[in-house]
TORDO-664451 format. One record per residue: x, y, z of N, C-alpha, C in turn; residue in three letters; residue number from 0. Coordinates in steps of 0.001 Angstrom, whole numbers, plus 524288, in hexadecimal, padded with zeros to 5 digits. Atoms other than C-alpha are relative to their C-alpha. Layout:
<atoms>
- X/Y/Z/X/Y/Z/X/Y/Z/ALA/NUM .
...
</atoms>
This chain:
<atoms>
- 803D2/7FE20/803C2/F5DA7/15806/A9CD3/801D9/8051B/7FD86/UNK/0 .
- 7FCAE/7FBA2/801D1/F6499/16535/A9B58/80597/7FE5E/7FCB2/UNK/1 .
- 7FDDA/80175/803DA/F6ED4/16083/A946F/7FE3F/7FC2E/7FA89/UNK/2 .
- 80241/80191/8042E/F6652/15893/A8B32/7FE1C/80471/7FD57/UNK/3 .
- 8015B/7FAD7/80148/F5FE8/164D3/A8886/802F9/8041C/7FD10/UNK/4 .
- 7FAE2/7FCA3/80271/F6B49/16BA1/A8563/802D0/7FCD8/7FA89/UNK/5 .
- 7FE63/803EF/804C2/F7008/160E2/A7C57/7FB38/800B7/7FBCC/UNK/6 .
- 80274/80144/802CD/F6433/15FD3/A765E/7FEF0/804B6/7FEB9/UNK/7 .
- 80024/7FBAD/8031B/F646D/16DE9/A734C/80480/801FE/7FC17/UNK/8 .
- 7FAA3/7FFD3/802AC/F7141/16D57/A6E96/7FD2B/7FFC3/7F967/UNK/9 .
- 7FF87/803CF/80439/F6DC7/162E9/A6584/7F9F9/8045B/7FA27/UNK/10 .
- 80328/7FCA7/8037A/F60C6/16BE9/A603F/803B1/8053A/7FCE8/UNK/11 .
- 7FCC6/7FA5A/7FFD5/F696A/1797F/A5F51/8041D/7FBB2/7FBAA/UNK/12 .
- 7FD27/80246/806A3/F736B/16FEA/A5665/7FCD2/7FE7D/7FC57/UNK/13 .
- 8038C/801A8/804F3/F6849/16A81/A4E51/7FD8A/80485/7FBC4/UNK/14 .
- 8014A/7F96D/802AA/F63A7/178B4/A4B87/80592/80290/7FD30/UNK/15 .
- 7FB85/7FC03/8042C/F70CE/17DB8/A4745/80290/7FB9D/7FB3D/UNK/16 .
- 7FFBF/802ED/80528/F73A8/170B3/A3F31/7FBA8/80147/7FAED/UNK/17 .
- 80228/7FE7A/80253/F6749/173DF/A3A9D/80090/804B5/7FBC4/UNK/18 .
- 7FF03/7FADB/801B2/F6A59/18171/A365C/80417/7FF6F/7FBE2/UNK/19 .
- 7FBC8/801AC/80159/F7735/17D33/A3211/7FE66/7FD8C/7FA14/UNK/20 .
- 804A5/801DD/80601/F6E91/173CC/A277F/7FF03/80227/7FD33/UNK/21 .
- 801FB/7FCD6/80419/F6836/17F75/A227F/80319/802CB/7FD2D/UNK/22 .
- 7FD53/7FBC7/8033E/F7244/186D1/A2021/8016C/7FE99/7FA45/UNK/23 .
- 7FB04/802B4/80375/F7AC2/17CB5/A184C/7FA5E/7FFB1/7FB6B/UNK/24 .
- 805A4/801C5/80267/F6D1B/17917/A11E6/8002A/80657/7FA52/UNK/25 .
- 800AE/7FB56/80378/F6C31/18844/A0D87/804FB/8027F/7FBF8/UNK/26 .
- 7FA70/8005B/80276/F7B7B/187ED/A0896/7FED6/7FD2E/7FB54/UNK/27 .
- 7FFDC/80274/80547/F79D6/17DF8/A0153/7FAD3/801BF/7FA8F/UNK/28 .
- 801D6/7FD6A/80565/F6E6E/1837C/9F92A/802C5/804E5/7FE21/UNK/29 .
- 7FD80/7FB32/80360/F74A7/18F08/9F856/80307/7FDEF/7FB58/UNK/30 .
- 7FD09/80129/804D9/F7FA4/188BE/9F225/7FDDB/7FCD1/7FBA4/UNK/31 .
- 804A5/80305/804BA/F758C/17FD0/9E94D/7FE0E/804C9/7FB7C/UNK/32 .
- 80129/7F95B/80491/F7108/18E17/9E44C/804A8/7FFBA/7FD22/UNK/33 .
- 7FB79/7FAB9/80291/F7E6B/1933E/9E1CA/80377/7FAD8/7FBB0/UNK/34 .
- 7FC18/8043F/804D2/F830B/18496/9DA2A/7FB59/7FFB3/7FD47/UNK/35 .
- 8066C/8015C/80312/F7374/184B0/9D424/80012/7FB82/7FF82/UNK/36 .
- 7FF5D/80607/80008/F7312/1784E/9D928/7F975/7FF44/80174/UNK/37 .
- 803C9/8015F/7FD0C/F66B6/1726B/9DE6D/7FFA9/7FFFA/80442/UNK/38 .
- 7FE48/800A4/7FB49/F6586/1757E/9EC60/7FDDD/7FA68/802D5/UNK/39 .
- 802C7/804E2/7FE8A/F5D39/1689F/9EF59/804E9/7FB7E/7FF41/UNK/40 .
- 7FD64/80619/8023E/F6657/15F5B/9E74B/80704/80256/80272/UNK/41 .
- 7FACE/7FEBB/7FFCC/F734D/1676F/9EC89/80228/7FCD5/804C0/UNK/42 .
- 7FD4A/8038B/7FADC/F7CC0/15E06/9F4DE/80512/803C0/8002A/UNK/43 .
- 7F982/7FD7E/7FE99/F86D4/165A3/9FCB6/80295/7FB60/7FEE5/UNK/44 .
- 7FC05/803B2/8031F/F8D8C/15841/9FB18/80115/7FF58/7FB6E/UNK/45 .
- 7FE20/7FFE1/805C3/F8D85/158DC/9ED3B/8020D/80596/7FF2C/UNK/46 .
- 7FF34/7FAFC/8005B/F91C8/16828/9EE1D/8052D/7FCE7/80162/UNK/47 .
- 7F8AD/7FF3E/7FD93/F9F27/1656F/9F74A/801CE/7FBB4/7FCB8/UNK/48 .
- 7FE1E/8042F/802CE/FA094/157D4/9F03D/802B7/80222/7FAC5/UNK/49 .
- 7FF57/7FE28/8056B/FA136/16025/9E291/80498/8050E/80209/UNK/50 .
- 7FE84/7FC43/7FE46/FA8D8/16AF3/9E941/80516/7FDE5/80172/UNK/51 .
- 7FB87/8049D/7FDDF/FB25F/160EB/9EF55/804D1/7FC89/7FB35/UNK/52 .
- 7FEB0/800E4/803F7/FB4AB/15BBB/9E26B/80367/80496/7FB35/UNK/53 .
- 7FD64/7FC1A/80317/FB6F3/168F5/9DB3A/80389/801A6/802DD/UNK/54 .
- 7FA9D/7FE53/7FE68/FC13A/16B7D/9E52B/80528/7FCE4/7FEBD/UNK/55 .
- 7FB7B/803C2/8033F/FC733/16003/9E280/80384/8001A/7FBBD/UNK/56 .
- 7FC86/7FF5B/8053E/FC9FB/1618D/9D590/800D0/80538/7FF6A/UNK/57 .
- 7FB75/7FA01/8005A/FCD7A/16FF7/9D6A0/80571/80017/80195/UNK/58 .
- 7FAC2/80173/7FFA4/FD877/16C24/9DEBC/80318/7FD52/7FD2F/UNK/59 .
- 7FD41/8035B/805F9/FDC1B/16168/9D542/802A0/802A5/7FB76/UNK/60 .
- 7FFC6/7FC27/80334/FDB30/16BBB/9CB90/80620/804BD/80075/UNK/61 .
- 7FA6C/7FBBE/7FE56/FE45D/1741C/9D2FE/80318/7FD46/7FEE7/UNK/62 .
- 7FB0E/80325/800ED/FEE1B/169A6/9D411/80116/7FFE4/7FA8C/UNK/63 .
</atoms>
């Protein structure tokens, strides 16, 4: 039972810092929604690195 206990506090104590972890990225990404005057509702980090991913692309291209 003591080791369930312990596990199962584990498992709370990780849910709380995933948790936390959530908010942060959550509060990043509006930030950066401000700073592109994007919509923070409609803003997809996947459409951010996707577009970001892309302009590297062709910068290097560019270089070449």
């Amino acid at each position: 039972q003591i080791v369930f206990q312990n596990v199962s506090q584990g498992s709370l104590n990780a849910s709380k810092d995933l948790q936390k972890e959530f908010a942060t990225i959550e509060k990043k990404k509006e930030e950066l929604a401000d700073y592109l005057c994007e919509d923070r509702k409609k803003l997809s980090l996947e459409d951010v690195f996707s577009t970001m991913k892309t302009f590297r692309e062709v910068f290097l291209t560019a270089l070449q």
